[in-house]
PDBQT receptor file of N, H, CA, C and O in Angstrom, charges set to zero:
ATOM      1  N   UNK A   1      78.551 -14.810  61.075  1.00  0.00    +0.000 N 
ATOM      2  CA  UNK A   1      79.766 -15.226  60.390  1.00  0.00    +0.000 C 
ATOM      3  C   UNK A   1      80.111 -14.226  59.291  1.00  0.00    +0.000 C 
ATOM      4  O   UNK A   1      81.262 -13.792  59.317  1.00  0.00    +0.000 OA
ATOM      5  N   UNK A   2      79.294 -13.791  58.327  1.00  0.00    +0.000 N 
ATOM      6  H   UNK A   2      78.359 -14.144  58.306  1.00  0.00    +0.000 HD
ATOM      7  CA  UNK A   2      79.507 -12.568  57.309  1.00  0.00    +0.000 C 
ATOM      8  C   UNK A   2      79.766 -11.609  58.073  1.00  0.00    +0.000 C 
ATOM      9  O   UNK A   2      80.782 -10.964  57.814  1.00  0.00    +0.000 OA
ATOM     10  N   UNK A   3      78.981 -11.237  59.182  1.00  0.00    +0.000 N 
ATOM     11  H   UNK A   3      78.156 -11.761  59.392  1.00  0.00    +0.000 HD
ATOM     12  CA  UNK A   3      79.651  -9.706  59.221  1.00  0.00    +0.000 C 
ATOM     13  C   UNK A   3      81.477  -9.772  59.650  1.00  0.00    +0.000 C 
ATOM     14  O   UNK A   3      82.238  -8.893  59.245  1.00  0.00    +0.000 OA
ATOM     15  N   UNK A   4      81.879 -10.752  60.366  1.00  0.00    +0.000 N 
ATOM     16  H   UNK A   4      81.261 -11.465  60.695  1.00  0.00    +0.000 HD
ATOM     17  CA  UNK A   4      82.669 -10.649  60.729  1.00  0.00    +0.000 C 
ATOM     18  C   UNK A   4      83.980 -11.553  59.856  1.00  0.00    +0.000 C 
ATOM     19  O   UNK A   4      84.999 -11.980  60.398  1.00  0.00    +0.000 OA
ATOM     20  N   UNK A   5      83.667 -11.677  58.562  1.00  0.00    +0.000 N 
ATOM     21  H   UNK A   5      82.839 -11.331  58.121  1.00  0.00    +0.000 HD
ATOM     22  CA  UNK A   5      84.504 -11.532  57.763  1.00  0.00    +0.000 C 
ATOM     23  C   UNK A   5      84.490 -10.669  57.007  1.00  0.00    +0.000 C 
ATOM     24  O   UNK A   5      85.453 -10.752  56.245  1.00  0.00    +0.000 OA
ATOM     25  N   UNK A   6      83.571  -9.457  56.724  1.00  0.00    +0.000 N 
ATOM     26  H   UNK A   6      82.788  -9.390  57.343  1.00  0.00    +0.000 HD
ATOM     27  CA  UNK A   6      83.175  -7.819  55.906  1.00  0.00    +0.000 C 
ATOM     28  C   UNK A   6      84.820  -7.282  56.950  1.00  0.00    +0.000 C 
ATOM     29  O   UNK A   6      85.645  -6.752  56.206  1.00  0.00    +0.000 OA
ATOM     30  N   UNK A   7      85.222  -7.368  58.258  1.00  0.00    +0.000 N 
ATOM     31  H   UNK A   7      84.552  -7.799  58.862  1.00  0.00    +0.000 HD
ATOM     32  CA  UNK A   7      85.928  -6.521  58.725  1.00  0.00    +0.000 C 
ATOM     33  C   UNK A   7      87.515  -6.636  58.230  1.00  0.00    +0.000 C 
ATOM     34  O   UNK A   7      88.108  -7.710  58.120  1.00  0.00    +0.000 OA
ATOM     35  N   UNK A   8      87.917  -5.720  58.035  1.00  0.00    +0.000 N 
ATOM     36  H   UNK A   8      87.436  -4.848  58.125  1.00  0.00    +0.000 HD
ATOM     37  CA  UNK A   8      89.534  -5.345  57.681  1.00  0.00    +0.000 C 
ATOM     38  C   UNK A   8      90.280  -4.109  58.639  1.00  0.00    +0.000 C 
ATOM     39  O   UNK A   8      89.916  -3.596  59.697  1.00  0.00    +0.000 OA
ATOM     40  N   UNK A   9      91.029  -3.964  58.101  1.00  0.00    +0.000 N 
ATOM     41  H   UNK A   9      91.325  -4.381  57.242  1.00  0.00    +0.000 HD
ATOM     42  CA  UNK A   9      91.632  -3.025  58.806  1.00  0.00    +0.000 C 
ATOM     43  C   UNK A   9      92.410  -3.513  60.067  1.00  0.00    +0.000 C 
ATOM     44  O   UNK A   9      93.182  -4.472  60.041  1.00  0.00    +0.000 OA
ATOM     45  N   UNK A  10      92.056  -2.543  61.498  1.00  0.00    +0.000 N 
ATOM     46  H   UNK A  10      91.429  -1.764  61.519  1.00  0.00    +0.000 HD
ATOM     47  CA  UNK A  10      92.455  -3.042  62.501  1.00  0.00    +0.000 C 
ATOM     48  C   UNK A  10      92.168  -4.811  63.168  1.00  0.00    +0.000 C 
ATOM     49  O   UNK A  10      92.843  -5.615  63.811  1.00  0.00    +0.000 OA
ATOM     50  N   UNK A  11      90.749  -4.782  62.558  1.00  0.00    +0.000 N 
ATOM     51  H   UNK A  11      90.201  -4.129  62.036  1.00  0.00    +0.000 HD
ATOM     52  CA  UNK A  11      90.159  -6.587  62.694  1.00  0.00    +0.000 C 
ATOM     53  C   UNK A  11      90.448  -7.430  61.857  1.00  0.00    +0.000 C 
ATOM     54  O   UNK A  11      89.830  -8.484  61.709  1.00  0.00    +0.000 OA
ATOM     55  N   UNK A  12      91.648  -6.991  61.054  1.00  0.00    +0.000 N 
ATOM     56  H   UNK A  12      92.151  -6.135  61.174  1.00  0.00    +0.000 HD
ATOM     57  CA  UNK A  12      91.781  -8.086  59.707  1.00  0.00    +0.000 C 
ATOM     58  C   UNK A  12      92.607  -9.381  60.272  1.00  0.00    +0.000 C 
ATOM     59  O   UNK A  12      92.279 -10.469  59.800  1.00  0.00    +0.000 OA
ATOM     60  N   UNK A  13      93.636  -9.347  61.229  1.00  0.00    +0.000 N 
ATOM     61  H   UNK A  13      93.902  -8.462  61.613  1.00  0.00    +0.000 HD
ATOM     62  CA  UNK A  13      94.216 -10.375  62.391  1.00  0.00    +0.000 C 
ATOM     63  C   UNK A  13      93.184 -11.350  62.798  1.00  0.00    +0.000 C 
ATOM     64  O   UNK A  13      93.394 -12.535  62.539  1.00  0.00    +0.000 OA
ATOM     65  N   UNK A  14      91.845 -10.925  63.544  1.00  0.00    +0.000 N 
ATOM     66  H   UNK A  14      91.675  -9.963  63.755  1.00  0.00    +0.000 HD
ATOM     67  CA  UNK A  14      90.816 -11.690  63.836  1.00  0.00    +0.000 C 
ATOM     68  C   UNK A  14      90.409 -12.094  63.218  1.00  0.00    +0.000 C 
ATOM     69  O   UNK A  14      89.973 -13.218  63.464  1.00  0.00    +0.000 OA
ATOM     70  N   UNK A  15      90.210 -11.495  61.873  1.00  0.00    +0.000 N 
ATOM     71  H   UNK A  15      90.565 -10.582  61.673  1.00  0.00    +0.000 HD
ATOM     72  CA  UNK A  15      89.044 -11.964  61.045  1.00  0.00    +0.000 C 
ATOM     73  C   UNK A  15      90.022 -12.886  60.199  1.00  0.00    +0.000 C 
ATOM     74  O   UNK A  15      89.352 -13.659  59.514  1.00  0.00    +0.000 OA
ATOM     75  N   UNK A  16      91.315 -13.048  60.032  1.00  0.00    +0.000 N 
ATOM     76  H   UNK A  16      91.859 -12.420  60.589  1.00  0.00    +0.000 HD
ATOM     77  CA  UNK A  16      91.980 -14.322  59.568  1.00  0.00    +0.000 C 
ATOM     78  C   UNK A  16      91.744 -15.202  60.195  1.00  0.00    +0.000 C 
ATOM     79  O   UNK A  16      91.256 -16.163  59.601  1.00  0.00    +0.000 OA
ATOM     80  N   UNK A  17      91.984 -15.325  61.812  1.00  0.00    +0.000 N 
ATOM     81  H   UNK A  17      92.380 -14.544  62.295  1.00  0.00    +0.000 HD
ATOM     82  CA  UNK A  17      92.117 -16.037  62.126  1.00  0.00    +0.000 C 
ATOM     83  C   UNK A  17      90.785 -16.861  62.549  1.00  0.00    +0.000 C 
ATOM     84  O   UNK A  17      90.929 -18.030  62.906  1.00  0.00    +0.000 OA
ATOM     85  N   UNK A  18      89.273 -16.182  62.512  1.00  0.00    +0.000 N 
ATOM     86  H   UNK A  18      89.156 -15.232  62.222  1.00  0.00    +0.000 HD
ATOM     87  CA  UNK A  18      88.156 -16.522  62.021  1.00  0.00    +0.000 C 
ATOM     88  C   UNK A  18      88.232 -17.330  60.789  1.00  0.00    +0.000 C 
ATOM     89  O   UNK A  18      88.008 -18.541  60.802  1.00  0.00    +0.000 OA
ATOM     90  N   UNK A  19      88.499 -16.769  59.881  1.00  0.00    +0.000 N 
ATOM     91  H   UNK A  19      88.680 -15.786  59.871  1.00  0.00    +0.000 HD
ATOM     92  CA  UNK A  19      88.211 -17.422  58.607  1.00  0.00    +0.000 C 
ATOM     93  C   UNK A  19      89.058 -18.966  58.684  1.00  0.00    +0.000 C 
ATOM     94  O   UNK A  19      88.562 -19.887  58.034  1.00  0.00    +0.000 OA
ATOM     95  N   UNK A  20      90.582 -19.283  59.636  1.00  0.00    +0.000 N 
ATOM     96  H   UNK A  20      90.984 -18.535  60.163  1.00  0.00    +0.000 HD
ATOM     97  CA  UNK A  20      91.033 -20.110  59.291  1.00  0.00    +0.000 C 
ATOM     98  C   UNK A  20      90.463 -21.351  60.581  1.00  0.00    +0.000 C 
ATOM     99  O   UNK A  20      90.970 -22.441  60.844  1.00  0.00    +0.000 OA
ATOM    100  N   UNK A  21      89.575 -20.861  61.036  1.00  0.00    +0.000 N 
ATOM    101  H   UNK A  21      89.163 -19.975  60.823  1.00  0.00    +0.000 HD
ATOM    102  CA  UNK A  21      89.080 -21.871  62.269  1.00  0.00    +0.000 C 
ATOM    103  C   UNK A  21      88.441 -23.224  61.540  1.00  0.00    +0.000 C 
ATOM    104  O   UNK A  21      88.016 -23.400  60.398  1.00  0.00    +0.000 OA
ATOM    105  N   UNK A  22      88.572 -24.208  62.826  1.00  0.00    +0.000 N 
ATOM    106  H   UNK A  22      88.918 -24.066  63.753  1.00  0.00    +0.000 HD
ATOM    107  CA  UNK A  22      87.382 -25.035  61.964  1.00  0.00    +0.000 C 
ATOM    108  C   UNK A  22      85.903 -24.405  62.424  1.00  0.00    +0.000 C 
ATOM    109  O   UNK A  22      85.543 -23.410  63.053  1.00  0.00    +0.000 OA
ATOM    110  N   UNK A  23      85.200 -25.605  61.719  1.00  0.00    +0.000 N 
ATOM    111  H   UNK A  23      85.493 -26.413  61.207  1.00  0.00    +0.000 HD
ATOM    112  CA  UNK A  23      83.382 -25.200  62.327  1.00  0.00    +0.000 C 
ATOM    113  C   UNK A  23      82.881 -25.386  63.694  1.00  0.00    +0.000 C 
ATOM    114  O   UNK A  23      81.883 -24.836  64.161  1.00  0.00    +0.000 OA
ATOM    115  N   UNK A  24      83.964 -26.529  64.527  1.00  0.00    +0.000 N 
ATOM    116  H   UNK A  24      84.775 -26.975  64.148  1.00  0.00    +0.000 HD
ATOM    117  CA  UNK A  24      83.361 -26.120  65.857  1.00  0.00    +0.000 C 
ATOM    118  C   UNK A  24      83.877 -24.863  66.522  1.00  0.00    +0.000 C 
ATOM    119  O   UNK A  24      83.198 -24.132  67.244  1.00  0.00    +0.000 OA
ATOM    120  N   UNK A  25      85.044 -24.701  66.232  1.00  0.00    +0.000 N 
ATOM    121  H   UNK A  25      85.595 -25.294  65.646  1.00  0.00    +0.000 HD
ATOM    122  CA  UNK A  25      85.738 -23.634  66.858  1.00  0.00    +0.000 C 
ATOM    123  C   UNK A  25      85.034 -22.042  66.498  1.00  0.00    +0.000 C 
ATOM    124  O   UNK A  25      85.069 -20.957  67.079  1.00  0.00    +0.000 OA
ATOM    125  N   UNK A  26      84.472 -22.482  65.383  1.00  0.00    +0.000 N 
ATOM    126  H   UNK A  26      84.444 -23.364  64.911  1.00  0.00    +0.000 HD
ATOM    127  CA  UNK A  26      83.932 -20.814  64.600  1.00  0.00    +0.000 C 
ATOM    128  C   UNK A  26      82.395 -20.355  65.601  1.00  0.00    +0.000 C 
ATOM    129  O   UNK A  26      82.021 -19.231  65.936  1.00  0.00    +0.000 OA
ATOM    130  N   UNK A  27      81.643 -21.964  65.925  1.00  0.00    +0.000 N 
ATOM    131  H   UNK A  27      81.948 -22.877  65.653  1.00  0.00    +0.000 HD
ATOM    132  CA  UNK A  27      80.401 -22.512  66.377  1.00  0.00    +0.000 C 
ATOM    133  C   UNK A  27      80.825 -21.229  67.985  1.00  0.00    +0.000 C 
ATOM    134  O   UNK A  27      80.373 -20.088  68.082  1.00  0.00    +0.000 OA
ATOM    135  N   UNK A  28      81.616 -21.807  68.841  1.00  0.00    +0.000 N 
ATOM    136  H   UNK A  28      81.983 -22.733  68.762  1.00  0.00    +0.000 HD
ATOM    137  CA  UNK A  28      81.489 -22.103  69.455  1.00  0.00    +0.000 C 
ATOM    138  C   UNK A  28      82.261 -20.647  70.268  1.00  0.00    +0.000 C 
ATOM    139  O   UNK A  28      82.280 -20.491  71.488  1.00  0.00    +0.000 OA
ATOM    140  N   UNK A  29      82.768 -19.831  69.404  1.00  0.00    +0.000 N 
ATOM    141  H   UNK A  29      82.753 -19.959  68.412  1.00  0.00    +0.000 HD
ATOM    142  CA  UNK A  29      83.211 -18.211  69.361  1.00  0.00    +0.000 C 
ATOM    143  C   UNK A  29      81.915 -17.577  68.950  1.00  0.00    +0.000 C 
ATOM    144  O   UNK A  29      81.768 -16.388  69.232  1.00  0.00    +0.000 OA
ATOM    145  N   UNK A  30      80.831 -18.294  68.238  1.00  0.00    +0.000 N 
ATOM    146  H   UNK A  30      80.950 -19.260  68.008  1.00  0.00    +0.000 HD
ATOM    147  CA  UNK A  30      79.819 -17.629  67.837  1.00  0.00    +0.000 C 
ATOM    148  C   UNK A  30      78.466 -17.418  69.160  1.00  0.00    +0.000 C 
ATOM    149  O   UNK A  30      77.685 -16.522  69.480  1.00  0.00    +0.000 OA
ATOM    150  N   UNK A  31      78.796 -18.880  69.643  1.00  0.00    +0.000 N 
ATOM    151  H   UNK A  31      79.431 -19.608  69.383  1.00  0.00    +0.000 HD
ATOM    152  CA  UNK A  31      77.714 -19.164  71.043  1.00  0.00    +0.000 C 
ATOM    153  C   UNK A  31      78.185 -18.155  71.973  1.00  0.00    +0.000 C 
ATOM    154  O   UNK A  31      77.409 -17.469  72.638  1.00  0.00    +0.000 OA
ATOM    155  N   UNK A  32      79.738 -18.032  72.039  1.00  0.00    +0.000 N 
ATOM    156  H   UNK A  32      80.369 -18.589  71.498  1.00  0.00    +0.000 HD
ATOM    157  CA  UNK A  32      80.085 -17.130  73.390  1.00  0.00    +0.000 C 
ATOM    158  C   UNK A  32      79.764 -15.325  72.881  1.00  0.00    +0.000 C 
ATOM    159  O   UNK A  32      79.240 -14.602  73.729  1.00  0.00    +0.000 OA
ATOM    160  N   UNK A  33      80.044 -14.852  71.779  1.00  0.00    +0.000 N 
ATOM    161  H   UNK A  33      80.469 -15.439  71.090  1.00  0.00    +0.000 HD
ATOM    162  CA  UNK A  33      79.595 -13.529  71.486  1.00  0.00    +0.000 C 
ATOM    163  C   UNK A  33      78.111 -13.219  71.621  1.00  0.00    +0.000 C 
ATOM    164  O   UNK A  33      77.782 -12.145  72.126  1.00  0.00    +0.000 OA
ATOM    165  N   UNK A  34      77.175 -14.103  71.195  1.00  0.00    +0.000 N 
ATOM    166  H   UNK A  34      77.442 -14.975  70.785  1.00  0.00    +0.000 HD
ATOM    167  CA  UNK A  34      75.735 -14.299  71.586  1.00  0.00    +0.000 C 
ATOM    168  C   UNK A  34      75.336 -14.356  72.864  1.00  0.00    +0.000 C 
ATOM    169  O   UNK A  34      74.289 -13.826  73.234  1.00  0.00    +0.000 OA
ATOM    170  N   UNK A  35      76.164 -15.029  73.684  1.00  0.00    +0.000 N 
ATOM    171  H   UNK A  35      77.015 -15.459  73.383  1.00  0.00    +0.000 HD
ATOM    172  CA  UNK A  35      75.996 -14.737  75.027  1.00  0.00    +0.000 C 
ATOM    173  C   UNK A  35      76.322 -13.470  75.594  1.00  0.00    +0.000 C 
ATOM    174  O   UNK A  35      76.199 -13.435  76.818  1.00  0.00    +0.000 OA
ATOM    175  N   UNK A  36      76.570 -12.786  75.235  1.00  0.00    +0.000 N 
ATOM    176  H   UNK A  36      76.669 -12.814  74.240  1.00  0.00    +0.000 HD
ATOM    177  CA  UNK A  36      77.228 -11.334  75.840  1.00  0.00    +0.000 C 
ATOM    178  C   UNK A  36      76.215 -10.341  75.821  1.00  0.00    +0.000 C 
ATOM    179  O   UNK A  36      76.461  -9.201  76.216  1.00  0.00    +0.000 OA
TER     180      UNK A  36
């Protein structure tokens, strides 16, 4: 979750729209990147 609010720039779009998720939704973007 920190690193991926540290990003700006070109990821600052994502990383809003990270920051404005709820907790399952944040959970559950976090389970699927871990899976990869």
């Amino acid at each position: 979750t920190e690193a991926i609010l540290w990003h700006g720039g070109e990821a600052e779009a994502a990383r809003n729209a990270f920051a404005a998720a709820n907790p399952e939704d944040r959970k559950a973007l976090i389970t699927f990147l871990e899976s990869l």
